[in-house]
C-alpha positions in Angstrom: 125.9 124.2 39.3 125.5 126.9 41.5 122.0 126.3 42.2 122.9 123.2 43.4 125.3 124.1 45.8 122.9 126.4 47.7 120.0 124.0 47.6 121.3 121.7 50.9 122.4 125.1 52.1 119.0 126.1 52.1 117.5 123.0 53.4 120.2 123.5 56.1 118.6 126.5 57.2 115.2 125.4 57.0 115.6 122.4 58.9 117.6 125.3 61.4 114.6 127.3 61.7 112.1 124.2 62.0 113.7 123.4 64.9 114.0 126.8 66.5 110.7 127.3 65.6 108.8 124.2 66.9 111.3 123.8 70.2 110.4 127.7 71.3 106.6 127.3 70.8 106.4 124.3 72.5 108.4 126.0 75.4 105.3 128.6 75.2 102.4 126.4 74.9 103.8 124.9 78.3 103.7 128.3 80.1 107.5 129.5 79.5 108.2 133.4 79.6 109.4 134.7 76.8 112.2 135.9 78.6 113.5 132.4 79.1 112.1 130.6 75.8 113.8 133.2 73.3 117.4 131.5 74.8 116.9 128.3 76.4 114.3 126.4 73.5 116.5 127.2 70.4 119.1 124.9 70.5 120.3 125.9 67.4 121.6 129.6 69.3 123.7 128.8 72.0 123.5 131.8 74.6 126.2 133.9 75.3 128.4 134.2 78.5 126.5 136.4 80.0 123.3 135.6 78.6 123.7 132.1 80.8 124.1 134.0 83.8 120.9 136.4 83.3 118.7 133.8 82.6 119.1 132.4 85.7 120.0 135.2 88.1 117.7 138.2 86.6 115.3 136.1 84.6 114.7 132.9 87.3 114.5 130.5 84.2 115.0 127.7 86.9 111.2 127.6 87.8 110.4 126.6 84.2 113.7 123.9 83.7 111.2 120.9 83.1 109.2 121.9 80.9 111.8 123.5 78.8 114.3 119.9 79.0 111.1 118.7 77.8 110.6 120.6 74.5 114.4 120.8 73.6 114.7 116.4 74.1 111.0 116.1 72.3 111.3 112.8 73.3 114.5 111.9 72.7 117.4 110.6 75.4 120.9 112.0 74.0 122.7 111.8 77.6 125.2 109.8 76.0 126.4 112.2 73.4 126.2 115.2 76.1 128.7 113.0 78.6 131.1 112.0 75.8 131.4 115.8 74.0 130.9 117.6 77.5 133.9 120.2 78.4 133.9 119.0 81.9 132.3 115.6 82.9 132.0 116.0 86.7 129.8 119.1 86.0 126.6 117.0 85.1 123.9 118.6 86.9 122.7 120.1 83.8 122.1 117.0 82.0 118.6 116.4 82.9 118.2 118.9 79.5 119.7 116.1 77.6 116.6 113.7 78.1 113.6 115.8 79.4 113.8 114.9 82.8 115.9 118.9 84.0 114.4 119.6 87.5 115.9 122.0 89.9 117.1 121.8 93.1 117.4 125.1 95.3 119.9 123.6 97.5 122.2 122.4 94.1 122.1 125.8 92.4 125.7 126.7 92.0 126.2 123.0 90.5 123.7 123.4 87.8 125.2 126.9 87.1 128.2 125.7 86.4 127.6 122.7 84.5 125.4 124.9 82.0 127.8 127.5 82.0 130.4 125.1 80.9 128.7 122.0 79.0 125.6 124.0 77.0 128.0 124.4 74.0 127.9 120.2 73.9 124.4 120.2 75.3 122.9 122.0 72.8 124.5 120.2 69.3 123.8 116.8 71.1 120.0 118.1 71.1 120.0 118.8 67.4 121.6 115.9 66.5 119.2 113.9 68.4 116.4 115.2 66.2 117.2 113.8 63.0 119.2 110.3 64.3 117.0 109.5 67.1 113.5 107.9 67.3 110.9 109.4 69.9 109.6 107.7 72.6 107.6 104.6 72.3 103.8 105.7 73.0 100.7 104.4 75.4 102.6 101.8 77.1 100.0 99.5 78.8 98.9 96.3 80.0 96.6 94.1 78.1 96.7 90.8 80.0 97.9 89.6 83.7 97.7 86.7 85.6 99.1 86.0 89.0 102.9 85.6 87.9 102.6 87.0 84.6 101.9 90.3 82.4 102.0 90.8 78.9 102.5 94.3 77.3 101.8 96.4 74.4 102.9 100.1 73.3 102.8 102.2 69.7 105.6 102.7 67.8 107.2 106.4 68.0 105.7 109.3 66.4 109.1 110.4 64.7 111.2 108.2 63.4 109.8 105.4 63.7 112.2 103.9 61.1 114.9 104.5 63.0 114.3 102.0 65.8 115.8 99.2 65.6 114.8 97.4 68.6 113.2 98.2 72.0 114.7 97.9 75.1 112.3 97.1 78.3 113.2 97.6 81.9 111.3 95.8 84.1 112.1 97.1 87.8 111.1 94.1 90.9 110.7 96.6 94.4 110.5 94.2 97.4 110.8 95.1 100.8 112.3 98.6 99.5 114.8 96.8 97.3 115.0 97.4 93.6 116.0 94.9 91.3 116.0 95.4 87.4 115.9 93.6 84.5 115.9 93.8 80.5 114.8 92.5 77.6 115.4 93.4 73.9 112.3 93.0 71.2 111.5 94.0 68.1 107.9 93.8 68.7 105.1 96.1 69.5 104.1 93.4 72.1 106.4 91.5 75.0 104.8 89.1 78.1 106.8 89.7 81.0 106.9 86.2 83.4 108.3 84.5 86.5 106.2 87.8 88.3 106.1 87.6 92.0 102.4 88.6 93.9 104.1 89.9 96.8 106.5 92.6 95.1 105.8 95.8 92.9 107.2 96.4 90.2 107.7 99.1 87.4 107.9 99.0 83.5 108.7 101.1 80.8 109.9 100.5 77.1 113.0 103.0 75.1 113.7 102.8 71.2 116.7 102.3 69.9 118.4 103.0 66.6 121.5 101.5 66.9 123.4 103.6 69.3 120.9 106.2 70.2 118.0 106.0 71.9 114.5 107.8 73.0 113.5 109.0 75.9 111.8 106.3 78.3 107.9 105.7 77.4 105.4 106.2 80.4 105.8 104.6 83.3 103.3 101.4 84.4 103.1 100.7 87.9 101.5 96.8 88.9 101.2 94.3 90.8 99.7 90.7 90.0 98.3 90.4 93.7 96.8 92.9 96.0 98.5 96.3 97.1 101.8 95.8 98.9 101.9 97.0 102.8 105.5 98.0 102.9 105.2 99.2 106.5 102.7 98.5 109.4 101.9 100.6 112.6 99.6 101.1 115.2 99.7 104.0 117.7 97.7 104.1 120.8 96.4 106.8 121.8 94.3 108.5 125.2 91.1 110.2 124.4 92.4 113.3 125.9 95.2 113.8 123.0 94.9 116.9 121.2 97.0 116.6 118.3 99.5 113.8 116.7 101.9 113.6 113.6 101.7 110.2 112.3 104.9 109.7 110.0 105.3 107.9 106.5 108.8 106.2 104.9 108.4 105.5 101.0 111.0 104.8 98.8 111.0 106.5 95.2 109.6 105.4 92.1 111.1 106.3 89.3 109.7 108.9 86.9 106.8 110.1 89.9 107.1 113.3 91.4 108.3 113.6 95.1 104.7 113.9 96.0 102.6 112.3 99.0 98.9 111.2 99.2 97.3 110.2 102.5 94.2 109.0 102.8 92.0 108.4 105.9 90.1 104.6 106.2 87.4 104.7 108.8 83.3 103.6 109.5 82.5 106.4 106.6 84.5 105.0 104.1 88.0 106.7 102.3 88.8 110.3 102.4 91.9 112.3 100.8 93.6 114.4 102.9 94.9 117.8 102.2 96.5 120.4 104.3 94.2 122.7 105.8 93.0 124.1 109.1 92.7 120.1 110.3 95.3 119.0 108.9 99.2 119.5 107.9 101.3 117.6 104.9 104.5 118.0 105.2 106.5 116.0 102.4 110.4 116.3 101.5 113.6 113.8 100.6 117.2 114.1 102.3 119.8 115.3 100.1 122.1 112.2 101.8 118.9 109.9 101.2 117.7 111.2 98.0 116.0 108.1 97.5 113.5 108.2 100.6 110.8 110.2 100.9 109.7 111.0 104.4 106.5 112.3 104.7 104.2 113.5 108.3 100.0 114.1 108.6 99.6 116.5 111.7 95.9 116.2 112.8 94.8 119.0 115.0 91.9 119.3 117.3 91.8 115.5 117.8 89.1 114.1 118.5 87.2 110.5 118.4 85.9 110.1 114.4 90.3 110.8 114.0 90.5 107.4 115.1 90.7 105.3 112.0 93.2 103.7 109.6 95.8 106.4 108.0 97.5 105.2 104.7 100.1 106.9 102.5 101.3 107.1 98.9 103.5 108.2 96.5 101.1 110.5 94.4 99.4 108.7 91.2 100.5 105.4 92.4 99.0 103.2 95.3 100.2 99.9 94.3 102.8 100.3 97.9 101.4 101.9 100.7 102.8 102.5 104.7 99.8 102.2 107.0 99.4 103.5 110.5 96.2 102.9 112.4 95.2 105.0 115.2 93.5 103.2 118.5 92.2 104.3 122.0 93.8 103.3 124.6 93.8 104.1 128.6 97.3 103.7 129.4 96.7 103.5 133.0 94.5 100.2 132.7 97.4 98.7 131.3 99.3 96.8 132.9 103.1 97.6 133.8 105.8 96.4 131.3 108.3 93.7 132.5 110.9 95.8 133.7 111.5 99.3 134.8 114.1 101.9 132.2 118.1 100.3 131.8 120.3 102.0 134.2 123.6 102.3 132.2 124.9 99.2 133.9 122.0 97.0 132.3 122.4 98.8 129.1 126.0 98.2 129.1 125.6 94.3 129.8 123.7 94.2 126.8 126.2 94.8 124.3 127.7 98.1 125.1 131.1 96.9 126.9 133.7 97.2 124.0 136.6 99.0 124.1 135.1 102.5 122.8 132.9 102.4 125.7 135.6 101.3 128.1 135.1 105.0 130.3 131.8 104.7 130.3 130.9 101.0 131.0 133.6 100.5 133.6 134.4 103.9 135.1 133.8 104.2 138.4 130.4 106.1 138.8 129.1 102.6 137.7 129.0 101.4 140.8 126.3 103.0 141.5 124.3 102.1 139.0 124.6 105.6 136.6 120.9 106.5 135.2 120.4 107.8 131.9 118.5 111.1 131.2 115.8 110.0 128.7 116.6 112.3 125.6 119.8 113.5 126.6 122.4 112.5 124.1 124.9 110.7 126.3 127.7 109.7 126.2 129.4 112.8 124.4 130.7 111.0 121.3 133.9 111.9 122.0 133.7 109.3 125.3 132.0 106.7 123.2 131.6 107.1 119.0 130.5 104.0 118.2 127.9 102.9 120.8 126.2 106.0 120.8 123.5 105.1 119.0 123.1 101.5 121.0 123.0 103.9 124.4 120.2 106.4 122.6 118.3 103.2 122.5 118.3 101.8 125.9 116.8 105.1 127.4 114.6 107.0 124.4 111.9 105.0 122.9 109.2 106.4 125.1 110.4 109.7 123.4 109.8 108.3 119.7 108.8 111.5 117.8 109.5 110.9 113.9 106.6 112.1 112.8 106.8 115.8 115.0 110.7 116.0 113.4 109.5 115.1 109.6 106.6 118.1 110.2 109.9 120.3 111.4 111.7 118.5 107.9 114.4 117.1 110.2 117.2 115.7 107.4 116.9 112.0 107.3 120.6 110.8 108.6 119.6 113.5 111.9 116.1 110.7 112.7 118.4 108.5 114.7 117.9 111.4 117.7 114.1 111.8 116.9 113.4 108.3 117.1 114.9 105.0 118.0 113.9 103.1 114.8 116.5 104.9 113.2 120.2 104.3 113.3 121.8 107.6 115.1 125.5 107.6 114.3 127.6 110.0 116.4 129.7 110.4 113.2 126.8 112.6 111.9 126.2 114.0 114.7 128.0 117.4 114.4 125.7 118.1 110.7 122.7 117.4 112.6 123.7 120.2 115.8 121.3 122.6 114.3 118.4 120.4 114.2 119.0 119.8 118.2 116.1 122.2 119.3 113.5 121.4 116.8 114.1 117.5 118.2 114.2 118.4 122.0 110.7 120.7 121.0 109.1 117.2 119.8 110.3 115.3 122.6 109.4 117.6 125.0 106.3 117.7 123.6 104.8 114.5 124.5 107.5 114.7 128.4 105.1 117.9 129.1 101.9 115.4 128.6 103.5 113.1 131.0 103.7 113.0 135.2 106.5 114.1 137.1 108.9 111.7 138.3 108.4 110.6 141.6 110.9 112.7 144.1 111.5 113.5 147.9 111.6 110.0 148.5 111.2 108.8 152.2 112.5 105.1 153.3 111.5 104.2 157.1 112.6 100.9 158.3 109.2 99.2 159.6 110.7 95.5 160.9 113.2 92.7 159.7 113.4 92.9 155.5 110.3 95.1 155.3 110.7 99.2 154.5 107.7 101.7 153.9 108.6 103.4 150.9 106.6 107.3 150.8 106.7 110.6 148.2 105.0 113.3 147.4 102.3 113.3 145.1 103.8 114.1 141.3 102.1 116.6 139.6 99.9 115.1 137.0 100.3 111.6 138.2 97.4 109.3 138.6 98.9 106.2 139.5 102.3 104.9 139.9 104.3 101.7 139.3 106.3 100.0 141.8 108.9 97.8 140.6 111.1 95.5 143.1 114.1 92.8 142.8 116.4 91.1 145.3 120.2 90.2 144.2 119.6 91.2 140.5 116.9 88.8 140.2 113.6 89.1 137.9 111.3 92.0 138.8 107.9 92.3 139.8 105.8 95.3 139.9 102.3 96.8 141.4 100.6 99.7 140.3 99.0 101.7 143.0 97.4 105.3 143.8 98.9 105.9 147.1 102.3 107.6 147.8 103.7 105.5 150.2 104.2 101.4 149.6 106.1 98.4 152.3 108.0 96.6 150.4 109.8 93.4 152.0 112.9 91.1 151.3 114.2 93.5 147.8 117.1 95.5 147.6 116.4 97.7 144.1 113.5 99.6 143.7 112.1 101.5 141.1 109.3 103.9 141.2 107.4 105.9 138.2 104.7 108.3 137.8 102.1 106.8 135.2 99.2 109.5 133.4 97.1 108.7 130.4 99.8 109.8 128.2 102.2 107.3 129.8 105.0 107.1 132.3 107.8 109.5 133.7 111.3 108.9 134.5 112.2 106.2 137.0 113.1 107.1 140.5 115.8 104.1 141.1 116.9 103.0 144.4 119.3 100.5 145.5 119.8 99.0 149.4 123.9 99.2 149.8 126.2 99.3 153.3 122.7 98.9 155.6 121.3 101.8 153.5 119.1 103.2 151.0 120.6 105.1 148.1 119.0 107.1 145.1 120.5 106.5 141.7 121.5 109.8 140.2 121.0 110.1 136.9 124.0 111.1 134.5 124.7 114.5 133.4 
């Protein structure tokens, strides 16, 4: 009778050891110090009090978090027993142990401290259970047929317990136009033909086990489309021959179960090349804890020079079925030909959309009369004057100033991009976490206002006969050309370009002048004919 009684007992302890055994050599195998295997891959021995804090203080155990959350799972997904026996629910930064997918974040540390301080004593016994009630993960997920709007596909049954499984679970995730959309479907098959497939959206699949109410851990990842790559973003920058540098920037959205990783790779007359950082070039790569889903990425490319000019195309790493392209041309800016009208003042920038009540001080105070300029790249108005239009103003003044891809190189948070460049919203709410990002954006922007002219100044108006004035300046330094702009009454504008510093000009009463280089166009010098008189716009302050 007795021997009876001790024989689970000892099977008990076996199984104890098997598991303690297996987890802490596969913690090894995958590069783990002994210093942090001997506690965190036996989940069998919870660590003491003071043990947690070591192993992550002394020891620096977070550096090898994924590959031990991927031993102690083994395949398995048991989040659902660590959330329900957990000793505090909103401390869940931990959890990634529970399913194999732990990675740490620097800026998170005290979070994940205190969730494994707290919840390890549920983590752990979720883990164990999870070994003898819970299949693996369904293996080699792939796809075996496609067709324009269809895919069919196949995957092997788990190594352990395959049993167990008592259906599988696919997630079939549609991305369009940086939208997600998923869907399910249950099977009991080894085999499931996925239809209704769109060719111009990407999508993702993967397959999980269940047995009853546990489950595996997700099987690999297949990424696919059933038509050519999907452009999620098109750009072209033009640029003079004489540029030295540019940082061409990238917007992706994450794919699940990829690393936060970006590829670039250059398209031009010699065929594809991958880019990596080096004395040429400079990857910078990084996601916004307020946008964790969007990865920004920027390629600086030093010592310019013609061969740069090509097609420049980037990816999440291991993926390439979406891609943002940016293709760099030559242009000679001053061959071109003016644009249609000269900078808003704030006036015209009001009129278009600016004249609500927030902005009542700025739209209707008096200094409008005059026709108020704004400073390109000067945040104005203050957002106390004007909260909700700031962003609107930003945009009237700063486009020429676009510098996302300078501000992603200096990791500029993505809710601060609204005052680095105009494609992005800039909200004056967020403006006071962004304050200490103000120089690195004023560095980029000033950057590409010190390859531009100076603005035309010291401006001389002599009255030659009837409607007809001579309008003369000194030459602006670095200026080759310059753009004359005229209008009568608020009318439509007409411009000349011209490489004097002195132009008549009949039957108008605004003027605007501006310095043009190869690298584009300075501020406006505005002028406006009031009381028998010619004033200069001031710009605001």
């Amino acid at each position: 009778m007795a021997i009876i009684i001790y024989i689970p007992i000892i099977l008990l302890t076996c199984l104890f050891y098997l598991v303690h055994a297996t987890r802490q050599q596969c913690c090894k195998d995958l590069g783990v110090p002994e210093t942090c295997y001997s506690s965190l891959c036996n989940p069998t021995a919870i660590p003491e009090i003071m043990t947690r804090y070591r192993l992550f203080e002394k020891d620096k155990c977070q550096d090898y978090l994924l590959p031990v959350s991927q031993c102690l799972a083994k395949g398995r997904d048991v989040s659902k027993c660590c959330y329900k026996n957990s000793y505090d629910i909103e401390f869940d930064s931990c959890f990634g142990l529970c399913n194999g997918t732990m990675k740490y974040d620097v800026y998170k540390k005290s979070n994940f401290l205190s969730c494994f301080l707290l919840n390890i004593e549920a983590i752990f016994p979720c883990l164990v259970e999870g070994y003898s009630s819970s299949p693996s993960e369904p293996r080699d997920l792939k796809i075996v047929e496609k067709t324009k709007d269809s895919a069919t596909i196949q995957w092997k049954e788990p190594v352990d317990l395959p049993d167990l499984v008592s259906f599988y679970k696919i997630y079939l995730i549609k991305r369009t136009d940086g939208l997600e959309n998923t869907s399910t479907f249950d099977t009991k098959d080894l085999e499931f033909e996925l239809e209704d497939l769109s060719s111009t959206s990407s999508y993702s699949v993967h397959v999980v086990a269940y047995a009853d109410q546990h489950k595996s851990k997700l099987s690999n990842i297949l990424l696919f489309t059933t038509g050519p790559q999907i452009v999620i973003s098109s750009d072209e920058i033009e640029l003079p021959p004489q540029t030295r540098k540019i940082a061409i920037p990238c917007e992706l959205k994450k794919i699940l179960g990829f690393n936060l990783e970006v590829q670039w790779i250059k398209y031009s007359q010699n065929g594809e090349e991958l880019l990596t950082s080096d004395d040429k070039y400079n990857i910078v790569t990084y996601s916004s804890q307020s946008h964790p889903e969007t990865i920004l990425s920027s390629l600086l490319i030093n010592e310019f020079s013609t061969s740069d000019y090509a097609t420049y195309r980037c990816y999440i790493k291991d993926t390439q079925i979406e891609y943002a392209e940016t293709k760099l041309t030559k242009t000679i800016f001053l061959e071109e030909a003016p644009n249609d009208d000269p900078p808003d003042t704030l006036l015209e920038c009001c009129k278009k959309g600016l004249g609500s009540s927030s902005c009542g001080s700025l739209c209707n105070g008096e200094h409008i009369n005059r026709l108020t300029l704004i400073r390109p790249g000067l945040l104005v108005p203050l957002p106390s004057q004007c909260k909700a239009e700031i962003g609107k103003l930003f945009k009237c003044t700063a486009s020429e100033l676009n510098s996302s891809g300078c501000c992603i190189q200096a990791q500029v948070p993505y809710h601060c991009m609204g005052m680095c460049d105009t494609r992005y919203d800039l909200s004056a709410f967020k403006l006071k976490t962004c304050q200490k990002w103000m120089r690195k954006v004023y560095e980029c922007q000033f950057e590409k206002i010190n390859l531009k002219p100076e603005a035309v100044s010291f401006v001389k108006v002599k009255h030659l006969y009837e409607e007809t004035f001579r309008f003369s300046w000194d030459k602006a330094l670095d200026a080759k050309v310059y753009h004359v702009y005229t209008r009568k009454d608020g009318d439509t504008w007409t411009s000349r370009v011209t490489i004097d510093i002195a132009v008549d000009i009949t039957d108008a009463n605004e003027v605007a002048l501006i310095s043009v280089n190869e690298f584009g166009s300075s501020q406006q010098h505005r002028l406006i004919y009031e009381s028998n008189k010619w004033h200069t716009i001031a710009p605001t302050t």
